[in-house]
DRENKE-40986 format. One line per 10 residues: number of its first residue (from 1); for each residue y, x, z negated of N, C-alpha, C. Coordinates in nm, 2 decimals. Layout:
<nodes>
NUM = Y,X,Z,Y,X,Z,Y,X,Z | ...
</nodes>
This chain:
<nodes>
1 = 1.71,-1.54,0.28,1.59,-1.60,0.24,1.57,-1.74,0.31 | 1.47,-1.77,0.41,1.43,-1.93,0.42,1.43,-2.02,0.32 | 1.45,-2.11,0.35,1.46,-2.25,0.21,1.32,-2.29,0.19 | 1.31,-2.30,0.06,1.13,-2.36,0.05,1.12,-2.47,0.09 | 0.97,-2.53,0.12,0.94,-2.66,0.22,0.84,-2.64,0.17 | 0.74,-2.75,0.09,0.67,-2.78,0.07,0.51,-2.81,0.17 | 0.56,-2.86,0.26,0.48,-2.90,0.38,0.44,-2.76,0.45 | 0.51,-2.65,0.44,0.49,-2.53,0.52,0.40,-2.45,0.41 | 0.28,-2.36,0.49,0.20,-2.28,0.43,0.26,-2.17,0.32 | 0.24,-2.16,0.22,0.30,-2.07,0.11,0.44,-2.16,0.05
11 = 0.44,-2.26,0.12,0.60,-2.35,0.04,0.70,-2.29,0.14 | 0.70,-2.18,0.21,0.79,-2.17,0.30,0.82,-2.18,0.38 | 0.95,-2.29,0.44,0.96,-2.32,0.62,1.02,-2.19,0.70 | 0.99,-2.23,0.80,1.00,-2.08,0.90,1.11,-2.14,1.02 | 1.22,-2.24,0.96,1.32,-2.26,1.06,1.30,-2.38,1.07 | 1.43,-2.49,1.12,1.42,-2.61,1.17,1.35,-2.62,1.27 | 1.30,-2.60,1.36,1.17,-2.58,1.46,1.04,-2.60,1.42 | 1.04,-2.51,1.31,0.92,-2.51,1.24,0.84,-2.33,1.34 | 0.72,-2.34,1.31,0.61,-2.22,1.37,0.51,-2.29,1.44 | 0.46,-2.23,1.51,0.33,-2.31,1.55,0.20,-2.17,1.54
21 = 0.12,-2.22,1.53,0.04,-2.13,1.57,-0.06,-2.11,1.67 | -0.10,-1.96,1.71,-0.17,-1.94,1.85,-0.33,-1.91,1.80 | -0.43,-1.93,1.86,-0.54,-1.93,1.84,-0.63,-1.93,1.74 | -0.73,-1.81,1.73,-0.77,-1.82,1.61,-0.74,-1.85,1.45 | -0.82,-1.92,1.38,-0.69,-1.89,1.19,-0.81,-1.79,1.12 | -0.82,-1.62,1.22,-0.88,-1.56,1.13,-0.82,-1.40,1.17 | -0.74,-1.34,1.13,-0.65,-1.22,1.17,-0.69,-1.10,1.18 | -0.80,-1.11,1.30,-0.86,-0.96,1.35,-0.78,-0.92,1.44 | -0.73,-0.76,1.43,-0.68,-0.75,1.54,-0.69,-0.55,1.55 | -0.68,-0.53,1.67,-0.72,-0.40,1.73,-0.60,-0.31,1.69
31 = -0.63,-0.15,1.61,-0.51,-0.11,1.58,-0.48,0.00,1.71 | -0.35,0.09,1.69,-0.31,0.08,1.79,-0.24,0.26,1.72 | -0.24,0.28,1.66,-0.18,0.42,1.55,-0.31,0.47,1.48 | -0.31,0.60,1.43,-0.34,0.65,1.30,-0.33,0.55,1.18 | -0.49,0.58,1.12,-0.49,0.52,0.99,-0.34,0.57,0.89 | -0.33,0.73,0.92,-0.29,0.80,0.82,-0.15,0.78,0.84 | -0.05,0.77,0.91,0.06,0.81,0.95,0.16,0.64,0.89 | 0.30,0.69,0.87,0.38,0.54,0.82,0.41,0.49,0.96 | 0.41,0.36,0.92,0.41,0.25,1.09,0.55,0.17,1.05 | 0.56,0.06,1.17,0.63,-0.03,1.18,0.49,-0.12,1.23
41 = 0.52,-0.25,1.16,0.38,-0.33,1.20,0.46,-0.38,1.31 | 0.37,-0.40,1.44,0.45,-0.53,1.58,0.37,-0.57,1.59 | 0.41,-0.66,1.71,0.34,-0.80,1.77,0.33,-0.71,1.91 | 0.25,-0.67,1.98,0.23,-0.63,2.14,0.21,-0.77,2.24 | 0.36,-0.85,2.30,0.34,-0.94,2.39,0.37,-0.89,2.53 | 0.26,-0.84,2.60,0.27,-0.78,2.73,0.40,-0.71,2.71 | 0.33,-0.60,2.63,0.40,-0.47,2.62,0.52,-0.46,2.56 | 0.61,-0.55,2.56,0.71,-0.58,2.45,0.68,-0.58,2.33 | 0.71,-0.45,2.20,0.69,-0.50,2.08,0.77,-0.58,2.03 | 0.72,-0.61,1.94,0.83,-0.73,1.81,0.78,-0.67,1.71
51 = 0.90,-0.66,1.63,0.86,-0.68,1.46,0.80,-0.75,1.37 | 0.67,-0.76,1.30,0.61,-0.86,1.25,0.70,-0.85,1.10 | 0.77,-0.96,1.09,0.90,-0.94,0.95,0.80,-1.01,0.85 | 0.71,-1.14,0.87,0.70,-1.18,0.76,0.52,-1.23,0.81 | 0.50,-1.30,0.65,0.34,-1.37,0.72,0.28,-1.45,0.63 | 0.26,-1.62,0.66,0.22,-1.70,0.60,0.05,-1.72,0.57 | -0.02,-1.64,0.44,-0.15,-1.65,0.47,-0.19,-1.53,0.56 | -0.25,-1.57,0.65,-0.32,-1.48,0.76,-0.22,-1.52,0.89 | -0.13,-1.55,0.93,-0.04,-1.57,1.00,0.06,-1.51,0.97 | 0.06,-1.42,1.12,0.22,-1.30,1.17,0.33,-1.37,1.21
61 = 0.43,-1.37,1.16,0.49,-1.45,1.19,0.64,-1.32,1.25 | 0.67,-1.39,1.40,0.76,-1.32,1.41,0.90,-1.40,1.52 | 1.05,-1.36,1.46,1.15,-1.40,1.50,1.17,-1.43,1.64 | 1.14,-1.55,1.70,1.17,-1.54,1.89,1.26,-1.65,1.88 | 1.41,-1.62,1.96,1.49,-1.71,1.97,1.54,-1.83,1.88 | 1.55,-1.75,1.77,1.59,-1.79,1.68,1.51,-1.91,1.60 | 1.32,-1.91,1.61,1.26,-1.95,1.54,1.14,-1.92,1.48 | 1.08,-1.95,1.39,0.95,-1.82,1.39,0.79,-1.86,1.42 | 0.74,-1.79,1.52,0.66,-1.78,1.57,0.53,-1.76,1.55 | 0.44,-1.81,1.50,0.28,-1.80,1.42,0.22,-1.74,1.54
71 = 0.15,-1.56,1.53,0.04,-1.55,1.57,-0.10,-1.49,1.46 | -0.20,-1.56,1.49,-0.33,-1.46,1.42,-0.40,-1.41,1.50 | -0.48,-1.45,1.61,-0.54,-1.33,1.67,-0.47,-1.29,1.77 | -0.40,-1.20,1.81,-0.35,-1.12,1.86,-0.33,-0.99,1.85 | -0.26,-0.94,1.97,-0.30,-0.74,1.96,-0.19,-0.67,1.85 | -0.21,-0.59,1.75,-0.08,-0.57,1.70,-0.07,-0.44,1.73 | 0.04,-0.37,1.69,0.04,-0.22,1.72,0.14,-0.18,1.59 | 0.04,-0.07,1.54,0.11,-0.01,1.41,0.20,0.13,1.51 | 0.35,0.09,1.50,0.44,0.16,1.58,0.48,0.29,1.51 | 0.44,0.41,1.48,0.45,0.50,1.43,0.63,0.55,1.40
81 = 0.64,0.55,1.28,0.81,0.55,1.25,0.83,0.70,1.16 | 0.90,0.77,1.12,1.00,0.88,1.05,0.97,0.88,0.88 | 0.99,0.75,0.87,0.99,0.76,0.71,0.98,0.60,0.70 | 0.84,0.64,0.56,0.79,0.51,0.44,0.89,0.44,0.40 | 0.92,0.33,0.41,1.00,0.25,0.30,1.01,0.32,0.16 | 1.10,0.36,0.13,1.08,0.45,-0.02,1.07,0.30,-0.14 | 0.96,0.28,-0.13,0.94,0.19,-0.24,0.79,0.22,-0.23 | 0.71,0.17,-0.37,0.60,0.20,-0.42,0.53,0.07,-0.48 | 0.42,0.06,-0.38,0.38,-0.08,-0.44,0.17,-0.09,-0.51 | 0.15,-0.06,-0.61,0.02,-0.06,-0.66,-0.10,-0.16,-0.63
91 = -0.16,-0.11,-0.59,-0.28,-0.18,-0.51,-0.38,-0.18,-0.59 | -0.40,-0.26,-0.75,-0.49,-0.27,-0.86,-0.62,-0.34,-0.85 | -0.72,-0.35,-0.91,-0.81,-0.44,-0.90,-0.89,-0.45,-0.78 | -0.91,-0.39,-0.67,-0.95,-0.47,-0.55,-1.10,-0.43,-0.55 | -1.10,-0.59,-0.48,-1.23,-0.58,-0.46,-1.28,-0.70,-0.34 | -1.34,-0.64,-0.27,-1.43,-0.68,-0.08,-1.51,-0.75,-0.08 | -1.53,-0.82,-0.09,-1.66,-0.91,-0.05,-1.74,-0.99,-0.19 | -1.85,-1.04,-0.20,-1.93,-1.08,-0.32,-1.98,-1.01,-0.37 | -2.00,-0.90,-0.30,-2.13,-0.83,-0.36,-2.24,-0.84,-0.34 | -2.28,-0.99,-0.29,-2.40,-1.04,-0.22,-2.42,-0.92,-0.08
101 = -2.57,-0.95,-0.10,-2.64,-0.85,0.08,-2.64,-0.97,0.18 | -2.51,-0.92,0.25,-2.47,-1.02,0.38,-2.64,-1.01,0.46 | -2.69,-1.11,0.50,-2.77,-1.15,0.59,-2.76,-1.18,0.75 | -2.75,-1.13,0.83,-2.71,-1.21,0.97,-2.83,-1.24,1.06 | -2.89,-1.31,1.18,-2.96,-1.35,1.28,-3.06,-1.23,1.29 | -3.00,-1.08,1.26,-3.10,-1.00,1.32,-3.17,-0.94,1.16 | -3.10,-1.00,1.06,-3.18,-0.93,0.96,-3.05,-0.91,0.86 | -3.07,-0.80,0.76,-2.96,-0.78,0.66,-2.82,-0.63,0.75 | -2.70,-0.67,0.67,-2.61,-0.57,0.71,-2.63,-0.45,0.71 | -2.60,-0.37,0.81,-2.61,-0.23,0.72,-2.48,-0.18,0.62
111 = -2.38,-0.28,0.60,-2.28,-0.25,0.50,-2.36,-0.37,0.37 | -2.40,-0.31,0.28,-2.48,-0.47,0.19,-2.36,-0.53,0.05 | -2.21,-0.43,0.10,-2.15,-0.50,-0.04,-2.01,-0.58,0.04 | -2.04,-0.59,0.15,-1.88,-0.64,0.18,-1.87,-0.82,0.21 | -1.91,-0.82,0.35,-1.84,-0.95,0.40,-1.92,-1.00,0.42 | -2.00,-1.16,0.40,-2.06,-1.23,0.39,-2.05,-1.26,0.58 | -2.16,-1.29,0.68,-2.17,-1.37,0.75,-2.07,-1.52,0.78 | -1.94,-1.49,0.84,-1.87,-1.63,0.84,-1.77,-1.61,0.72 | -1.73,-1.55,0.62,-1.68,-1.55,0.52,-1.58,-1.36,0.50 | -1.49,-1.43,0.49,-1.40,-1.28,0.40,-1.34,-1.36,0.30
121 = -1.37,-1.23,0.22,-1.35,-1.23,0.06,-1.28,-1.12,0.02 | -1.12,-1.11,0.00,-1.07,-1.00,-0.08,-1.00,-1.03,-0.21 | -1.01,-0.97,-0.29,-0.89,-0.99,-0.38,-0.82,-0.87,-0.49 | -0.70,-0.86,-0.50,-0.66,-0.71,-0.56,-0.51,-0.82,-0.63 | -0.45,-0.68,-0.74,-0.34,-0.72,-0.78,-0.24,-0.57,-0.73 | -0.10,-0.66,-0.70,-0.03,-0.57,-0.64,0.12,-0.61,-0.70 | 0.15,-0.49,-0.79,0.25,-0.47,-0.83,0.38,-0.37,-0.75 | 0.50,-0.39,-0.80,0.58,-0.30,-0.75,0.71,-0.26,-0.88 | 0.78,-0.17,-0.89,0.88,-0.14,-0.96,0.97,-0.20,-0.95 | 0.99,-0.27,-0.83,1.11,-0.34,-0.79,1.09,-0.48,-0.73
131 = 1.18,-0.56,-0.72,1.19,-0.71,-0.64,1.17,-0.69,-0.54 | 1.07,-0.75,-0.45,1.02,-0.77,-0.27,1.00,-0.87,-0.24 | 1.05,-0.88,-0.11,1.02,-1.03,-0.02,0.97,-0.97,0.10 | 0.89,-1.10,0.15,0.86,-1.02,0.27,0.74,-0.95,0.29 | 0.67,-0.94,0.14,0.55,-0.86,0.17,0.43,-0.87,0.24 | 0.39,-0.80,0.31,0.27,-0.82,0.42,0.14,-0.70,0.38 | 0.04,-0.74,0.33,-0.08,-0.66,0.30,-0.16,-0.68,0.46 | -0.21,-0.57,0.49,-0.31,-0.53,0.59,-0.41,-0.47,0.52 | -0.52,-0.46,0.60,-0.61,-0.45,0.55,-0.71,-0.39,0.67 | -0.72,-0.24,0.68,-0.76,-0.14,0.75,-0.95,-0.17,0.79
141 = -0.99,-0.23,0.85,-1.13,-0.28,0.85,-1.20,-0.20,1.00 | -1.33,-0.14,0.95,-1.41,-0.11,1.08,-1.53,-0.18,1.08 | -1.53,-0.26,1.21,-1.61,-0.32,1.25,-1.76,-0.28,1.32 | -1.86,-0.30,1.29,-1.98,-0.27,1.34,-1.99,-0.30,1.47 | -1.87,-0.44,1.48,-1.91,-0.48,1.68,-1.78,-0.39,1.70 | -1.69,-0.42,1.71,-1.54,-0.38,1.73,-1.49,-0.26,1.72 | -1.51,-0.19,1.62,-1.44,-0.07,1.59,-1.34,-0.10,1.49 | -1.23,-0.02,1.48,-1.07,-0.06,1.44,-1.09,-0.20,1.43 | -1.03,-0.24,1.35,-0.95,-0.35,1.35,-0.89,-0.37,1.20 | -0.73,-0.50,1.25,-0.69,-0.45,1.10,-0.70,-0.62,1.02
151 = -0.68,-0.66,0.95,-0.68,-0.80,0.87,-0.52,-0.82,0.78 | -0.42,-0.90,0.82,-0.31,-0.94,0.76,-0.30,-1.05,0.67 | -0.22,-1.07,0.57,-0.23,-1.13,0.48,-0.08,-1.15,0.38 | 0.01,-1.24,0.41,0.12,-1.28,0.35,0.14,-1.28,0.22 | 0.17,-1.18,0.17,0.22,-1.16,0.03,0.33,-1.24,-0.04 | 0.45,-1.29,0.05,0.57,-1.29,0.04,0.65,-1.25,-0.10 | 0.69,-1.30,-0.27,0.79,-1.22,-0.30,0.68,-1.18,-0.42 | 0.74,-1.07,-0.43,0.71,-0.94,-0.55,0.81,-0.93,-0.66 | 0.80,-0.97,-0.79,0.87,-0.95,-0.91,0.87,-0.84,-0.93 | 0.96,-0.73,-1.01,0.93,-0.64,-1.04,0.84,-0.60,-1.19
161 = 0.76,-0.54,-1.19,0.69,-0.48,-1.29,0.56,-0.61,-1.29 | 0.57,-0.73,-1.23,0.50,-0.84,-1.25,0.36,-0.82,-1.15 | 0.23,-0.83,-1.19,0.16,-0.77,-1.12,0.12,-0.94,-1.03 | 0.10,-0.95,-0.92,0.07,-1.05,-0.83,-0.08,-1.09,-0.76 | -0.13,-1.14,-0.85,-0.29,-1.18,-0.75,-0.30,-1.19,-0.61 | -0.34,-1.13,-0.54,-0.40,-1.19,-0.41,-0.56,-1.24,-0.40 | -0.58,-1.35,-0.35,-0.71,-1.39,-0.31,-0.72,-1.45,-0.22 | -0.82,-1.40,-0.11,-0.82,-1.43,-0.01,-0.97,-1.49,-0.01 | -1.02,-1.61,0.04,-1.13,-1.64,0.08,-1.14,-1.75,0.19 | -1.19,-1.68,0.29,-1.16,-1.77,0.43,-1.30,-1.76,0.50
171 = -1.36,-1.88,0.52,-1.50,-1.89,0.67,-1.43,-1.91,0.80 | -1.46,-1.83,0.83,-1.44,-1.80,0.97,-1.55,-1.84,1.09 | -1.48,-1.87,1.24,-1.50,-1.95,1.30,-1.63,-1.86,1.36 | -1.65,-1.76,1.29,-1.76,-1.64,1.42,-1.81,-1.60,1.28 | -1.94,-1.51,1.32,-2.01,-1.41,1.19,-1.97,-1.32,1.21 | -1.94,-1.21,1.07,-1.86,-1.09,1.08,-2.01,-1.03,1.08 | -2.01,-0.92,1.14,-2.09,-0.82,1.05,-2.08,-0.67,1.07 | -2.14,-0.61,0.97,-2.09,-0.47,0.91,-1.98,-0.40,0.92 | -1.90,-0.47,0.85,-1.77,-0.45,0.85,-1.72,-0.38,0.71 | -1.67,-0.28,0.72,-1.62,-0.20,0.64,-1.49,-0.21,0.58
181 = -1.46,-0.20,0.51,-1.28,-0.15,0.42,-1.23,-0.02,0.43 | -1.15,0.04,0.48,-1.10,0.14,0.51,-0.99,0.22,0.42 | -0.91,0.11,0.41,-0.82,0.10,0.31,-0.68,0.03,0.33 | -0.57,0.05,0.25,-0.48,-0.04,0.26,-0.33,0.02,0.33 | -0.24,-0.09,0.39,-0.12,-0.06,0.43,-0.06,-0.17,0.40 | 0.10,-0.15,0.35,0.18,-0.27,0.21,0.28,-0.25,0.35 | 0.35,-0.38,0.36,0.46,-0.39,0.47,0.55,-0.46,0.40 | 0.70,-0.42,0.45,0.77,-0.50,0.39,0.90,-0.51,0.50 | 0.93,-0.65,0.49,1.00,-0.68,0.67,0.96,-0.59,0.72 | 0.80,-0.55,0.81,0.77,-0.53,0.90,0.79,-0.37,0.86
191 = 0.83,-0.28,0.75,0.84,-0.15,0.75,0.71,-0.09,0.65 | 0.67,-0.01,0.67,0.55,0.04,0.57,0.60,0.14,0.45 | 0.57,0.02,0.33,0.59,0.06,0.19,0.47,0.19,0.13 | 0.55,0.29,0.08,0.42,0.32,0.00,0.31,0.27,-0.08 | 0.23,0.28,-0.10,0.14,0.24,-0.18,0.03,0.35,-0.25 | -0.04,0.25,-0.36,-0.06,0.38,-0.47,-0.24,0.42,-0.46 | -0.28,0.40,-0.34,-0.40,0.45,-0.23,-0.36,0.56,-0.13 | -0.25,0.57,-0.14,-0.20,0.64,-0.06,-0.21,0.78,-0.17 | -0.32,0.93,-0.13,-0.30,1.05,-0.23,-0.17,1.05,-0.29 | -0.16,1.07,-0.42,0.00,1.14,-0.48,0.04,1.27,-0.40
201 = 0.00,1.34,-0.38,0.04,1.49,-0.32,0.12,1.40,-0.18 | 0.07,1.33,-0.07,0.15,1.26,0.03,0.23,1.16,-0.02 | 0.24,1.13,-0.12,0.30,1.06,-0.11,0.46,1.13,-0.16 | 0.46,1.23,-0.22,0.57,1.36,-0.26,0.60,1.38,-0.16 | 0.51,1.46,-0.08,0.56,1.47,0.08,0.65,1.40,0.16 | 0.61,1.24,0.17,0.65,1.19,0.27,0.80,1.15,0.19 | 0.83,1.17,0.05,0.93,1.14,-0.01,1.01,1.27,0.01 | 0.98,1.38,-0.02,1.04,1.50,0.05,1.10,1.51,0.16 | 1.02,1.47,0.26,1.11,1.46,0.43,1.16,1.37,0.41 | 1.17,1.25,0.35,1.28,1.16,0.33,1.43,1.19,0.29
211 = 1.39,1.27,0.19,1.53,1.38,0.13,1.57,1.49,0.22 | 1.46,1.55,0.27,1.54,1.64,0.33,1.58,1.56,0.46 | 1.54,1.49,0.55,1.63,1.44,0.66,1.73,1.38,0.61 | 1.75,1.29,0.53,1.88,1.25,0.47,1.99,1.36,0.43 | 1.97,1.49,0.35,2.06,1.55,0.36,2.12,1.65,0.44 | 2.02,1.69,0.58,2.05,1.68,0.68,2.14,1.62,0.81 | 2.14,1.48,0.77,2.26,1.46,0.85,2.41,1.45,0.74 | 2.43,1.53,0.62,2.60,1.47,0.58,2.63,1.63,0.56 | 2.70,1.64,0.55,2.80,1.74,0.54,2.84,1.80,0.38 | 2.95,1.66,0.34,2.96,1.66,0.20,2.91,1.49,0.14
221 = 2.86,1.49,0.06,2.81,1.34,0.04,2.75,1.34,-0.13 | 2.79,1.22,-0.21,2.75,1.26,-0.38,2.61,1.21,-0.36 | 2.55,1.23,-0.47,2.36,1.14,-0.48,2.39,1.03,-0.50 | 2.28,0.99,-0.40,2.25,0.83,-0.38,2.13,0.80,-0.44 | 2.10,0.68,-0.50,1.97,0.62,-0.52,1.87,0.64,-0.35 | 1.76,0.67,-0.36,1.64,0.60,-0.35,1.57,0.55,-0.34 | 1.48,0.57,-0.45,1.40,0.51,-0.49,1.41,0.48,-0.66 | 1.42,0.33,-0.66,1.45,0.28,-0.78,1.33,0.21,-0.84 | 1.35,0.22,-1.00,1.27,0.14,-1.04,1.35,0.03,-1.14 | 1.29,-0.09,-1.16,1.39,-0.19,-1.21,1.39,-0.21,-1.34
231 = 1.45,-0.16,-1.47,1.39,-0.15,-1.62,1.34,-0.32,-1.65 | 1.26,-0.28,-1.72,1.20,-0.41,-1.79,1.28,-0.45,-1.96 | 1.30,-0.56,-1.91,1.37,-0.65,-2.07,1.35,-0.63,-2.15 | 1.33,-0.55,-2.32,1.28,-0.51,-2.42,1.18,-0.65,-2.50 | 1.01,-0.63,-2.48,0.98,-0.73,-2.52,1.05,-0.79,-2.68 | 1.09,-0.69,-2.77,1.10,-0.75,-2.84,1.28,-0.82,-2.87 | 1.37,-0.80,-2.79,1.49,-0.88,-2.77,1.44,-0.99,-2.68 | 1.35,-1.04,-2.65,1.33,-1.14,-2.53,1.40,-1.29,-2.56 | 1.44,-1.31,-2.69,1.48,-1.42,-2.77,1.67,-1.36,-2.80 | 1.66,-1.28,-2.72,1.82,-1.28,-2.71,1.87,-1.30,-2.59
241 = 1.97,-1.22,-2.53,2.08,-1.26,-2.45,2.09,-1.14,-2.37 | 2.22,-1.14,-2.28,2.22,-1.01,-2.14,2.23,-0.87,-2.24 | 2.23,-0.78,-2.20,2.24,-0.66,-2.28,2.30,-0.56,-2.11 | 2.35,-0.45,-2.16,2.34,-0.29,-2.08,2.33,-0.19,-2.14 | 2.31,-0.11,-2.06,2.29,0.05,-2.06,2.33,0.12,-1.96 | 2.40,0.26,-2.00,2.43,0.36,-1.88,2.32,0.48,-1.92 | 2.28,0.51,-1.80,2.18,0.64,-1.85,2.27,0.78,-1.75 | 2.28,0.85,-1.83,2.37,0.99,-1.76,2.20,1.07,-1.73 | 2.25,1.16,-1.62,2.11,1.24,-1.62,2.13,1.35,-1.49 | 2.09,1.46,-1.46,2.08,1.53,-1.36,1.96,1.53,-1.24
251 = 2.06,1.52,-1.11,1.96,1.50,-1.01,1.96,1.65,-0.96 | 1.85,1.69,-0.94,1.83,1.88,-0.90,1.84,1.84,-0.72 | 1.81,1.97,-0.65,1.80,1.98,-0.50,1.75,1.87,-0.41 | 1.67,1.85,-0.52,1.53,1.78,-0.41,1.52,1.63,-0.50 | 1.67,1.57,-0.52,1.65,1.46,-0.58,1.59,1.44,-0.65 | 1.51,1.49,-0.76,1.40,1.45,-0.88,1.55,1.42,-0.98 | 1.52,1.34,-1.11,1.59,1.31,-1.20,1.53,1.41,-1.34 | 1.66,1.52,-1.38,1.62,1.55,-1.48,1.66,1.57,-1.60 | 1.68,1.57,-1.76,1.73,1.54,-1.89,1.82,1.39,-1.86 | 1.74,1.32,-1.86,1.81,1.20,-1.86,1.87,1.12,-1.98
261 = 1.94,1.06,-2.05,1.97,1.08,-2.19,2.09,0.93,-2.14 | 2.08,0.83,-2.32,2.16,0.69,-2.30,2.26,0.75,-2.34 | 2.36,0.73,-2.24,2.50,0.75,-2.26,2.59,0.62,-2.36 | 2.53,0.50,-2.32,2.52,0.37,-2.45,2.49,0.26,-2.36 | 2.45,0.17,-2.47,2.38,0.02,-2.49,2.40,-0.03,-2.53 | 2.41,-0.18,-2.54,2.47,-0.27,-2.63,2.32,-0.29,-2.71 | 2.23,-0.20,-2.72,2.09,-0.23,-2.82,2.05,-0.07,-2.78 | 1.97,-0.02,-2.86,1.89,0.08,-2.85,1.75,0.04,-2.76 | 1.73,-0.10,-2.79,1.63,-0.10,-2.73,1.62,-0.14,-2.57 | 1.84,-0.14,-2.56,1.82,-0.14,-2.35,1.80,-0.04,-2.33
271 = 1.88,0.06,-2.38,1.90,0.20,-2.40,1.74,0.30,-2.39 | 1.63,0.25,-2.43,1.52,0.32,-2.41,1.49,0.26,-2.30 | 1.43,0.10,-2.29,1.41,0.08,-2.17,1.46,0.09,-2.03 | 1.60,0.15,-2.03,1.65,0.22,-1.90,1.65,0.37,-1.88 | 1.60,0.45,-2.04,1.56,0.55,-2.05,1.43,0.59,-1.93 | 1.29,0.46,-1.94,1.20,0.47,-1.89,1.20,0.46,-1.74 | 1.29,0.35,-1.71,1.30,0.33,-1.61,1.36,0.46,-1.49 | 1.47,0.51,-1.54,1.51,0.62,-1.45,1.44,0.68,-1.44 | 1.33,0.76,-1.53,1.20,0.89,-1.51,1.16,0.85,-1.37 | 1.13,0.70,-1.31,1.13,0.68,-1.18,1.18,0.65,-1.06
281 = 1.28,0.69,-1.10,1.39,0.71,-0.93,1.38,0.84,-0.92 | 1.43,0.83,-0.76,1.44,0.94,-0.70,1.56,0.89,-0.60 | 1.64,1.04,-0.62,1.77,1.01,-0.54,1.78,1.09,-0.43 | 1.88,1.09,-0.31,1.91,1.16,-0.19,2.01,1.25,-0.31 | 1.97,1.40,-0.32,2.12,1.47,-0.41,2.27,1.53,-0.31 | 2.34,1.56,-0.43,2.46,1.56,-0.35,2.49,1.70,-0.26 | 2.54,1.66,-0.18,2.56,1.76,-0.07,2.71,1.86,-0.04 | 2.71,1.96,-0.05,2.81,2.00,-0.03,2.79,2.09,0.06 | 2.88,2.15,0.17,2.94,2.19,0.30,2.78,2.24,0.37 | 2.67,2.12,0.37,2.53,2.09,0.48,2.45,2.09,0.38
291 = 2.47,2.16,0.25,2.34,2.22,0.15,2.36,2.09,0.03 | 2.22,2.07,0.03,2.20,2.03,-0.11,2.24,2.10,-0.26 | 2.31,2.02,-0.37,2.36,2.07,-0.49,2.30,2.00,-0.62 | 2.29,2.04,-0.72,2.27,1.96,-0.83,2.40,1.85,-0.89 | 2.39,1.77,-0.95,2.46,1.69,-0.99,2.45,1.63,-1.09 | 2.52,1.54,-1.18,2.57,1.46,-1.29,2.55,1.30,-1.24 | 2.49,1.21,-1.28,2.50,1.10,-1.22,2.47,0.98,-1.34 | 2.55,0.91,-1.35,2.56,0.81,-1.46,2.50,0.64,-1.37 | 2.40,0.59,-1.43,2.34,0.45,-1.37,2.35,0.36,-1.45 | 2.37,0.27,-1.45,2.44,0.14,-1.54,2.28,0.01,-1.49
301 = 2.22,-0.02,-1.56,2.16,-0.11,-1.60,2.19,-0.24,-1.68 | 2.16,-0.32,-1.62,2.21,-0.49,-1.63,2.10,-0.56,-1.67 | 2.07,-0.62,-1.78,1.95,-0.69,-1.88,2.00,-0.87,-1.87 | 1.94,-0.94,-1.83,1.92,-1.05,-1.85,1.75,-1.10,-1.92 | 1.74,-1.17,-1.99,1.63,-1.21,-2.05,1.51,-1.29,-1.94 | 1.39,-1.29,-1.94,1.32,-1.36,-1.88,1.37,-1.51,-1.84 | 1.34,-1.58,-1.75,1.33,-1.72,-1.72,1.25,-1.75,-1.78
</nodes>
């Protein structure tokens, strides 16, 4: 993790050097992939990609020589990768523009609910199961003048189960107009998270070829986590102290979790809420001589009280 610094955008410094930033402070940029397909977000510097790991605001920020580098308008390219970040992050509440009928020089938009002339306006809540840093929201936009283009936006950390405001409102240096929302892509160090816009049916899918290429390359190998989810503290012990739980449970072929059942708890009530929690993992299952097997697998949960 970077050390916080007050002086730097989001509280975060980006290295003793510090970042600078290149051009515009408004993050249009040309996509370069399928809407549909999981990416790696980059930076395209004369043809060299980079990994865009993190992002302050509307600034890409990416690692060169050991300091981090601010760009916003520039070309990015969604690098087409194998497999989603097996994590799941909910994209609640959102909502584009004022609602006002954008007006521009030649008359009204032909989009009349989104982006105001000079002004973007988004804001959504985004939750995840698990702890994240690093998060990067895009924002899939078709342009009336432009075409493609995508809009970035620095999330940085994600509590688990804790849902997170984003709001974005920025006037920009030019007038947007008829500009559309397409939909969304969740990045995390620069890898593409699932998200819950993404259909359920693909999103099984792309969790399926996750499993099956993983048990494709071992031979003999026991189940591995994952996709986890992180149990939540029993509201009503919140006035106590650490607690655990083991949850015993069967992972089938295809990694689903099934009769999951508290093996013990120092409370019944860790004991349920890591009951709930496992219904949402998903494991790589165990392998024996190339083939997937069923299995026994005992997970141990660790309770600390709120801050």
């Amino acid at each position: 993790m970077i050390p916080r610094d007050p002086a730097s955008p989001g509280g975060r410094s980006a290295g003793a050097t510090g970042w600078r930033r290149v051009a515009l402070a408004f993050g249009l940029a040309a996509l370069a992939a399928p809407l549909g397909a999981q990416s790696v977000l980059c930076l395209d510097r004369d043809g060299k990609l980079e990994v865009v790991q993190r992002a302050e605001r509307n600034t890409a920020l990416v690692l060169e020589d050991g300091r981090w580098t601010g760009y916003v308008d520039a070309h990015f390219v969604l690098q087409p990768t194998p497999e989603y970040l097996p994590v799941l992050v909910a994209v609640e509440n959102p909502h584009f523009g004022k609602g006002a009928r954008a007006v521009s020089d030649d008359g009204p938009l032909w989009d009349a609910t989104l982006v105001q002339a000079g002004r973007f306006v988004f804001t959504a809540d985004l939750e995840s199961r698990c702890a994240l840093d690093n998060v990067v929201l895009m924002l899939a936009l078709f342009s009336e003048q432009d075409g493609n283009r995508i809009f970035l936006w620095g999330v940085g950390h994600l509590d688990a189960h804790e849902p997170k405001r984003v709001s974005i409102d920025i006037v920009t240096p030019f007038k947007l107009r008829g500009v559309r929302l397409r939909g969304y892509h969740i990045f995390v160090d620069g890898r593409e998270a699932l998200n819950s816009h993404i259909p359920a049916g693909r999103r099984a899918a792309a969790l399926n070829r996750i499993v099956a290429g993983r048990v494709a390359k071992e031979t003999d190998a026991t189940a591995q986590p994952l996709m986890i989810s992180d149990a939540l503290y029993p509201e009503a012990l919140k006035s106590g102290g650490k607690g655990h739980a083991v949850i015993r449970c069967r992972v089938d072929v295809k990694g689903a979790v099934a009769d999951p059942v508290v093996k013990e708890a120092t409370d019944p009530a860790f004991g349920a809420a890591a009951l709930e929690a496992i219904k949402e993992w998903r494991f790589v299952p165990a392998v024996k001589g190339g083939v997937a097997v069923e299995s026994m697998v005992e997970v141990p949960f660790d309770f600390a009280p709120p801050s």
